[in-house]
N, C-alpha and C positions, 0 to 999 in steps of 0.2 A: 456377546460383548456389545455394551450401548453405543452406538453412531458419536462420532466425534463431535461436538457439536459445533455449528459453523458460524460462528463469531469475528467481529472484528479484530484483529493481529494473528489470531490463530492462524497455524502450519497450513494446514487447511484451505483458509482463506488465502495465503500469500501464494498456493499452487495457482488454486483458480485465477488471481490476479496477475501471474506470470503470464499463462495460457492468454489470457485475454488479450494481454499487453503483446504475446507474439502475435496472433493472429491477425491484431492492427495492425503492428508493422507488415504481415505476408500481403494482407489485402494493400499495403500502399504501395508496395513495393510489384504487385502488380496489375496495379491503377495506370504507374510510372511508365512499365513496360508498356503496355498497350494504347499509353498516350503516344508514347514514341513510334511505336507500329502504323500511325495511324498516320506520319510525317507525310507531306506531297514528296514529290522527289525532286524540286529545286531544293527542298530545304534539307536532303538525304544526299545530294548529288556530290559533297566532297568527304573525305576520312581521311583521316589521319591515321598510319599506323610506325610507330618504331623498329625498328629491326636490330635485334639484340646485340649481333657482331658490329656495326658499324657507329648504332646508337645513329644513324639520318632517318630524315621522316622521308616518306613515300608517301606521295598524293595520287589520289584515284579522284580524278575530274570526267564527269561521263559525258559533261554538255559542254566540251574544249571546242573552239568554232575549229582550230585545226586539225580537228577529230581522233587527236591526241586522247587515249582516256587514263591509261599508267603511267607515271614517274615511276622508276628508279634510279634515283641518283648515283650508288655506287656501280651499276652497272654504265651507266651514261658515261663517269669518268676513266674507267676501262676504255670504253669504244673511243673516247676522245683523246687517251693517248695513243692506241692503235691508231689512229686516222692524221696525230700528228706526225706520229715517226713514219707511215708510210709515205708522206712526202717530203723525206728530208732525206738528201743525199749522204748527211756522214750521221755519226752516231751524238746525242745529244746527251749533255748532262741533264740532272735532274735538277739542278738550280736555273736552266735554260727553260725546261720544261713547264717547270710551275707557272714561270711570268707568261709563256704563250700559250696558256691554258688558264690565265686568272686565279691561279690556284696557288695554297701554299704548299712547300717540302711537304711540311707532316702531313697535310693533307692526300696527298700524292704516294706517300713513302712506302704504305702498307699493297696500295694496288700493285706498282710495280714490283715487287719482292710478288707478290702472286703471280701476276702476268710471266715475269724472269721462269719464276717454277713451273709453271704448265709450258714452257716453250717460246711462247707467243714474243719475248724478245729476249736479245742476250745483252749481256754489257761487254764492253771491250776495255782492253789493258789498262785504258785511260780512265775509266767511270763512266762513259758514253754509253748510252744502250741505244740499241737499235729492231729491227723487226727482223724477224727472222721469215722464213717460209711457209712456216706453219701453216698461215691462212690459206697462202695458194696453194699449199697442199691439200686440204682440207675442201679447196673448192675442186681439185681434181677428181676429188675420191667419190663425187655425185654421178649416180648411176648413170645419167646422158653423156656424161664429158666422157668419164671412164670407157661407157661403152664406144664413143665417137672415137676416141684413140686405139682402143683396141680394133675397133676395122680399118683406121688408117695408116696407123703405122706402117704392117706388111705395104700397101700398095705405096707410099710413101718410101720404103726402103726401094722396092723396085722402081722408081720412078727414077730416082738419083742415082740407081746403077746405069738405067738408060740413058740418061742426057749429060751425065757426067757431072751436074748441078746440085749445089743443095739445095733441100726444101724446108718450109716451115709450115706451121698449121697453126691460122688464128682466129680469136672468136671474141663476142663483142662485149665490154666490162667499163658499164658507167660512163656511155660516151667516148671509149677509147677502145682500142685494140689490144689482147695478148695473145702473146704467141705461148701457145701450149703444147706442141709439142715440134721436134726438127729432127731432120736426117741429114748427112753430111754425105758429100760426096765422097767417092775413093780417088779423087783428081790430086797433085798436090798441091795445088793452088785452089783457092776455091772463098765464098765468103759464107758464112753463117751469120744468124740472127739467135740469140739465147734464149732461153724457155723463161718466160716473165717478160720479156720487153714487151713494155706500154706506150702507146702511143697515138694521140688524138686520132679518132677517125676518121676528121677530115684531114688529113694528111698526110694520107698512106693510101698504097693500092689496093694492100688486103681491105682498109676500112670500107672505100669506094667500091670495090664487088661485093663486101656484104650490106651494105647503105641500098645499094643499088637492087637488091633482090630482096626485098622486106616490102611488107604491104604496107598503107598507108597509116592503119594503127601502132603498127610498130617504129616508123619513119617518128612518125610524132613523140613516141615514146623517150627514142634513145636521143633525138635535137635536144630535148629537156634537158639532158642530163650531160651537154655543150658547156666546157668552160674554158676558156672565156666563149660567149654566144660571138657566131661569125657575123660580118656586117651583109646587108641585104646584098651587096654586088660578090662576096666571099662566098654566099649561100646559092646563090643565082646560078653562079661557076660549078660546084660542087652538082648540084643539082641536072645541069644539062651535064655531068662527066655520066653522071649514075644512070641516066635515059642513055648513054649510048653504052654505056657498058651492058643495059641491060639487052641494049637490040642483039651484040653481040656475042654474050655469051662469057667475055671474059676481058681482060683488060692488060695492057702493056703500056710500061711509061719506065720515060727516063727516070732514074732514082733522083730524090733530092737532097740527099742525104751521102751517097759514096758514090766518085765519080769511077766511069768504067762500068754500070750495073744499069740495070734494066732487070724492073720488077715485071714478073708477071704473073696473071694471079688467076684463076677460075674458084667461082660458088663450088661448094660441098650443100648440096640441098637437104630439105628434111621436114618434111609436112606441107611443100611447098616455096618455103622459105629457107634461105642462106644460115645453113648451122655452123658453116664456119667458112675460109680463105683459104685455099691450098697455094700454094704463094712460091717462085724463084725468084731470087733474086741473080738474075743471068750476068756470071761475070763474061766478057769479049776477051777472053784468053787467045793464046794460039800457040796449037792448034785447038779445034773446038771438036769436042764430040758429035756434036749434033749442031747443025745450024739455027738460029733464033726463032726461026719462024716454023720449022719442023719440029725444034720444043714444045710449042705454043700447045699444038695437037695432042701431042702426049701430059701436058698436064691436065686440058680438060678430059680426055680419056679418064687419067688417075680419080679427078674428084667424081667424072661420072660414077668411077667402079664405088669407089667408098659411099657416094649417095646413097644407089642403089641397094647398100647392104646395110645402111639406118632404118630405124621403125619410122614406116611412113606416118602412121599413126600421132609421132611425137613428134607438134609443131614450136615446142618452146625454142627460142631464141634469145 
């Protein structure tokens, strides 16, 4: 059969003219790419991508001066109403919500209905939501704390059997004090501290023995995260309580807080430094199991035994 002849219009000719006309476009197309590969990385340093459920943009900034390098925005407004409701005493609406958070309802509407379902807060009879536990649960269930309760405890129950007193166990969160875990006496009278009270570390016993038994990178650490920051003659005070708790070992102070009580507190150690406060707060009943100062013995006794049975190894604080 004779060869098609290749002429202009001809079948023919319009293959070869297709082909041609791809392969210009393949070569420009990457021309494009590899002009782009060839970017500096100021001019590569930002992107934008969308994210299909929320439709917000997420910024990746690599060269943030506060060394910021991801946005995610719906994650951000999660953590910012966790962080409202955790300092609010009653349960909020979501019309209160929005305005202290800059934010509108709808914008708001779909996180909370997720946060509500994973646990993280509930709402009450009224429409108020609040925080629930979740969190500090979830911080309990980390291998150090976990195991620091599970040696303390025991010694902690027999401490309270001995002195007639209850105890608590606290440890240091953002510049402040919680108590994580307590043992109550078999007295009938007696005072407790609940699992979760927080409270500034400059203003408590427990906070002042673990202030006081921290090395200087950690001292500087947890001042940072002081709110409100103390003034120079508040810090000066603080400061000379923690040098003499440390000569002594342990610390005893009138309560400021319920009158009758008499805090006292000894280090629980652990790599060197204060992993946590084993803490009475001594009510002057009468009669008294044990007298104040024969207490005193017996708690540093307890937190020695529970030190001693922490990984020396593990100095987180």
């Amino acid at each position: 059969m004779a060869p098609v002849p290749f002429t202009p219009g001809s079948r023919r000719c319009m293959r070869y003219s297709s082909r041609a006309h791809c392969d210009s476009v393949t070569q420009f197309l990457l021309a494009v790419l590899l002009a782009n590969m060839t970017l500096t990385r100021p001019q590569m340093k930002k992107a934008r991508v969308a994210t299909d459920e929320t439709d917000e943009i997420d910024e990746i900034d690599a060269d943030s001066a506060s060394g910021r390098r991801y946005r995610a925005p719906a994650l951000e407004k999660g953590l910012e109403i966790l962080e409202l409701l955790a300092g609010e005493a009653r349960p909020m609406l979501l019309s209160a919500i929005g305005p202290r958070l800059g934010r509108s309802t709808n914008e708001l509407f779909r996180m909370m209905q997720v946060l509500q379902y994973r646990g993280f807060i509930d709402q009450d009879a009224g429409g108020g939501y609040r925080l629930t536990d979740k969190l500090f649960s979830l911080g309990m269930e980390q291998p150090r704390t976990r195991n620091l309760l599970e040696v303390a405890l025991p010694a902690m129950r027999q401490l309270a059997v001995t002195i007639g007193q209850s105890c608590h166990l606290a440890v240091h969160s953002k510049g402040q004090i919680v108590v994580i875990a307590r043992m109550e006496s078999d007295e009938q009278i007696g005072f407790t501290v609940r699992v979760g009270y927080r409270r500034s570390l400059l203003k408590t016993t427990s906070g002042a023995v673990l202030y006081a038994h921290q090395n200087d990178h950690t001292r500087k650490r947890w001042a940072a995260m002081w709110e409100p920051q103390p003034s120079a003659q508040e810090l000066a005070t603080f400061l000379q309580r923690c040098d003499s708790i440390r000569g002594r070992g342990h610390e005893m102070a009138v309560s400021g807080f319920v009158a009758g009580v008499t805090d006292i507190s000894a280090p629980v150690m652990r790599g060197g430094q204060a992993a946590a406060a084993l803490t009475v707060p001594f009510v002057h009943s009468n009669p008294l199991r044990l007298p104040m100062e024969e207490t005193v013995g017996h708690i540093e006794a307890a937190a020695r035994e529970i030190s001693e049975q922490l990984l020396h190894s593990d100095s987180r604080v």
